[in-house]
Backbone bond lengths (Angstrom), bond angles and torsions (degrees), N, CA, C in turn:
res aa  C-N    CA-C-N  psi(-1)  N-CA   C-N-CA  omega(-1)  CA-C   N-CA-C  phi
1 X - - - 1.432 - - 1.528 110.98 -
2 X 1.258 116.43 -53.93 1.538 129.58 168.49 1.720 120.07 -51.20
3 X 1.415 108.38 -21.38 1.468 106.87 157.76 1.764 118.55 -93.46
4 X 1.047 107.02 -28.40 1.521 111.42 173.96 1.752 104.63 -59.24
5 X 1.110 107.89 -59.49 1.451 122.82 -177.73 1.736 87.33 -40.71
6 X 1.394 123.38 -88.17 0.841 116.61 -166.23 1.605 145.31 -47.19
7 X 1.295 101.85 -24.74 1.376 127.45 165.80 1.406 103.16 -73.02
8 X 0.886 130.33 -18.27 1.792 126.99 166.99 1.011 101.61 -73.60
9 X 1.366 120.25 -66.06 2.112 124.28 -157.50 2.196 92.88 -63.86
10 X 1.166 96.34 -34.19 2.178 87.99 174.63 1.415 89.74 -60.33
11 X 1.417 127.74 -68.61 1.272 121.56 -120.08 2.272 86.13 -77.32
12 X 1.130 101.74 -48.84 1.691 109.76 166.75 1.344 108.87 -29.28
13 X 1.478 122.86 -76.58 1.462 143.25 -171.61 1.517 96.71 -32.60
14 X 1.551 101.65 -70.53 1.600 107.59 -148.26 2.093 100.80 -67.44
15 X 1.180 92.09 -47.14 1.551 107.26 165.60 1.782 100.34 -32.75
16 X 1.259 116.53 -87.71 1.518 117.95 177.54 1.528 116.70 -31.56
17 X 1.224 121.39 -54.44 1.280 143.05 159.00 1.656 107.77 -15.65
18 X 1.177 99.89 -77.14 1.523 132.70 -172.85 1.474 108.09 -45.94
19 X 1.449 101.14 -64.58 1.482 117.02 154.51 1.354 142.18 -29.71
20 X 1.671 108.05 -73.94 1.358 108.77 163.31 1.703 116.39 -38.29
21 X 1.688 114.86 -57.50 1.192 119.93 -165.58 1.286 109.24 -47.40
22 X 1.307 123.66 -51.19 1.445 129.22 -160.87 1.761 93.15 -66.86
23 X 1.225 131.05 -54.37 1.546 146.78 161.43 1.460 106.42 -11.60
24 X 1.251 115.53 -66.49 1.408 130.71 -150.98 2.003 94.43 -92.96
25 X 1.377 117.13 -25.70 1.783 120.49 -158.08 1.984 73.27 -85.43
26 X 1.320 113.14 -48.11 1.606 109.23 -170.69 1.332 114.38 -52.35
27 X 1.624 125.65 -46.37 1.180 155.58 150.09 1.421 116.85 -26.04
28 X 1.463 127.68 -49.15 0.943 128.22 144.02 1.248 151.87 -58.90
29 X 1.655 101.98 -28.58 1.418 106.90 -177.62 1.478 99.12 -88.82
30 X 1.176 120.25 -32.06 1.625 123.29 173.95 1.743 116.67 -51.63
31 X 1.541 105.05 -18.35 1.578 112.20 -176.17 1.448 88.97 -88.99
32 X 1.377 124.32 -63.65 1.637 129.15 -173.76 1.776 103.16 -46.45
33 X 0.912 128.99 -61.71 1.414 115.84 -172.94 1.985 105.76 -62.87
34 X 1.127 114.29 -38.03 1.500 101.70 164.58 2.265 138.74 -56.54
35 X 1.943 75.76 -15.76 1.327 81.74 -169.60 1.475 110.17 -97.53
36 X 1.573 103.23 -18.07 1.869 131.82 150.58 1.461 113.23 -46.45
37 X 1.416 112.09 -40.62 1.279 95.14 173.04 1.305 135.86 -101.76
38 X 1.323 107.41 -2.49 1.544 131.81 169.53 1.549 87.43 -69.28
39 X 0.786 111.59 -69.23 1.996 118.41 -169.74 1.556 101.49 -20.46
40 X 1.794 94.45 -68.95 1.508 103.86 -165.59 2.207 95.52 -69.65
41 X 0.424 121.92 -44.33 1.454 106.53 -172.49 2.024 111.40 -66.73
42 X 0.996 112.11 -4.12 1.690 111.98 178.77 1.401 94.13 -102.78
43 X 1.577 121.77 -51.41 1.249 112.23 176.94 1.888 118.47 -50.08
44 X 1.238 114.14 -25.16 1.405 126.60 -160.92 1.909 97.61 -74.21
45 X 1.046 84.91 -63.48 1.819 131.98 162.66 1.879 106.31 -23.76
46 X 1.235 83.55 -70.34 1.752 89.96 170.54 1.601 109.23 -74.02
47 X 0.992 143.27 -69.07 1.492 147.95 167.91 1.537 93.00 -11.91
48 X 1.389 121.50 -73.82 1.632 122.76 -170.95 1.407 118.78 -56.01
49 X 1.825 99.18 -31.34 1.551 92.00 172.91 1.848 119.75 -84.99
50 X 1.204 100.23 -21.46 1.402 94.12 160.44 1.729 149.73 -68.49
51 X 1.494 75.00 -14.39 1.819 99.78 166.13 1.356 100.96 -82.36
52 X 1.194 119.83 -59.49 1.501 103.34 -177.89 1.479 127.86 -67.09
53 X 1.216 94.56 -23.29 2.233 89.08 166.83 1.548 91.86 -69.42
54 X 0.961 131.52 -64.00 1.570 123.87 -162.11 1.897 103.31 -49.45
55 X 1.096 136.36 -38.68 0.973 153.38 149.72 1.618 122.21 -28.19
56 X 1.150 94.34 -47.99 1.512 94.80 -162.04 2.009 96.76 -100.00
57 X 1.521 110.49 -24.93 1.187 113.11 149.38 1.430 142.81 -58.62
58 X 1.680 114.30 -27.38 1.533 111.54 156.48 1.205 109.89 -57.88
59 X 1.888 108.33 -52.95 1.592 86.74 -163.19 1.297 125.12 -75.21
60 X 1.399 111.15 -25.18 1.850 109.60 173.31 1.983 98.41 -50.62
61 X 0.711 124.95 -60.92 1.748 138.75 176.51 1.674 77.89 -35.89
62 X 1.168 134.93 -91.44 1.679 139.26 -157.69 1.731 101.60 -33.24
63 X 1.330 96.04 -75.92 1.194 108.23 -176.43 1.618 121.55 -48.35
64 X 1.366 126.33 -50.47 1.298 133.16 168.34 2.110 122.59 -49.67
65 X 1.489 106.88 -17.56 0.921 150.85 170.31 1.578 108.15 -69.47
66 X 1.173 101.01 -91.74 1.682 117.94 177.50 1.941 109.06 -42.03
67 X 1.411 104.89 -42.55 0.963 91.61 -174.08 1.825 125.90 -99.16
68 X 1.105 91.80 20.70 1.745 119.71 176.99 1.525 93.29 -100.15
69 X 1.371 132.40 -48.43 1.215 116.00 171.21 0.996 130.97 -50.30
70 X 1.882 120.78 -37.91 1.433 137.14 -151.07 1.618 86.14 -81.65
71 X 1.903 110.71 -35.87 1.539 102.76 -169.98 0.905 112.92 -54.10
72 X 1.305 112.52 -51.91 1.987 128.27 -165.59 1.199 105.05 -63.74
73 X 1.352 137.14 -23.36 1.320 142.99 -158.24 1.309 93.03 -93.91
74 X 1.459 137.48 -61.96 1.465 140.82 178.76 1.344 111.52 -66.11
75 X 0.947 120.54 -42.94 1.769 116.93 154.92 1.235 126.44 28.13
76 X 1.930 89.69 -91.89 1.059 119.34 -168.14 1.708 131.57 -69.81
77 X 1.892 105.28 2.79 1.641 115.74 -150.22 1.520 85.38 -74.58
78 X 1.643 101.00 -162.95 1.146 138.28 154.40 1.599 116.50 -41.09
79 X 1.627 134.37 112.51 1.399 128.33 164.86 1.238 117.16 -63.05
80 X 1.235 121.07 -15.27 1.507 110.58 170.89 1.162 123.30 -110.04
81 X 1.528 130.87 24.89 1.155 150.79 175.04 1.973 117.32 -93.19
82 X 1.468 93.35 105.06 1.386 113.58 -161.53 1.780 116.72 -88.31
83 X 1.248 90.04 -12.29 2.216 97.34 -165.81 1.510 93.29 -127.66
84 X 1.200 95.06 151.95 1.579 107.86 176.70 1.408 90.36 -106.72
85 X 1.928 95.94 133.78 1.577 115.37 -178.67 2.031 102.47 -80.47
86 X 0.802 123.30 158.38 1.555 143.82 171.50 1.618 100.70 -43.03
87 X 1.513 125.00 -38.98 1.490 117.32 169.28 1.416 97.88 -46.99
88 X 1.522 104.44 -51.67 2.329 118.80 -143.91 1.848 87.06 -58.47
89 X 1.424 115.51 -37.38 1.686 115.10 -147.44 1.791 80.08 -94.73
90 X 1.067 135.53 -51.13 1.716 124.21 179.97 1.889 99.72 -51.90
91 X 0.815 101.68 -58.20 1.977 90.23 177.03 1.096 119.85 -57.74
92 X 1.415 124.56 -18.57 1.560 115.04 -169.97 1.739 90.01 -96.27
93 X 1.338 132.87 -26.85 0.879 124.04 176.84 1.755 106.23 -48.81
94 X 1.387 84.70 -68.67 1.465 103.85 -161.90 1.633 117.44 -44.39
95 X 1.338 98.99 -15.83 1.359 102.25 171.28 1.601 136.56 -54.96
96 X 1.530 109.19 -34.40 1.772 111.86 -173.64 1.875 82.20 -101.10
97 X 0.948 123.39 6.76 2.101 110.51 -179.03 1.589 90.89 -79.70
């Protein structure tokens, strides 16, 4: 009887054993595919933010541009000319369009 008994609580144990493991390997792989998708969404994440620095670098480049023209262009006025005429204020607009 005392070996039967005991041959139950092994055959139980290892059974539980068996169990948990598979429990905890599922448990794990359920963390790994979450951390797969964090991956792919930062990678995605960065890709978009790198378009927009490149982005936001043409236009500083545009703009830094435009407004080297507007310099050279005013340059050349009158030295004793103190107010910007309605052309001077339509170009400065026109500058960030």
């Amino acid at each position: 009887m005392l070996i039967l008994l005991a041959s139950h609580a092994y055959a139980y144990n290892a059974g539980r054993g068996r169990a948990e493991a598979a429990c905890n390997a599922a448990a794990l792989q359920s963390q790994v595919d979450a951390l797969k998708r964090d991956l792919a969404a930062a990678q995605a994440s960065e890709r978009i933010a790198a378009g927009l620095a490149n982005q936001a670098r043409v236009r500083e480049e545009t703009l830094k541009e435009r407004l080297s023209n507007y310099e050279q262009s005013i340059a050349g006025g009158e030295p004793d000319i103190c107010l910007l005429g309605p052309a001077d204020v339509d170009s400065l607009r026109g500058l960030v369009r």
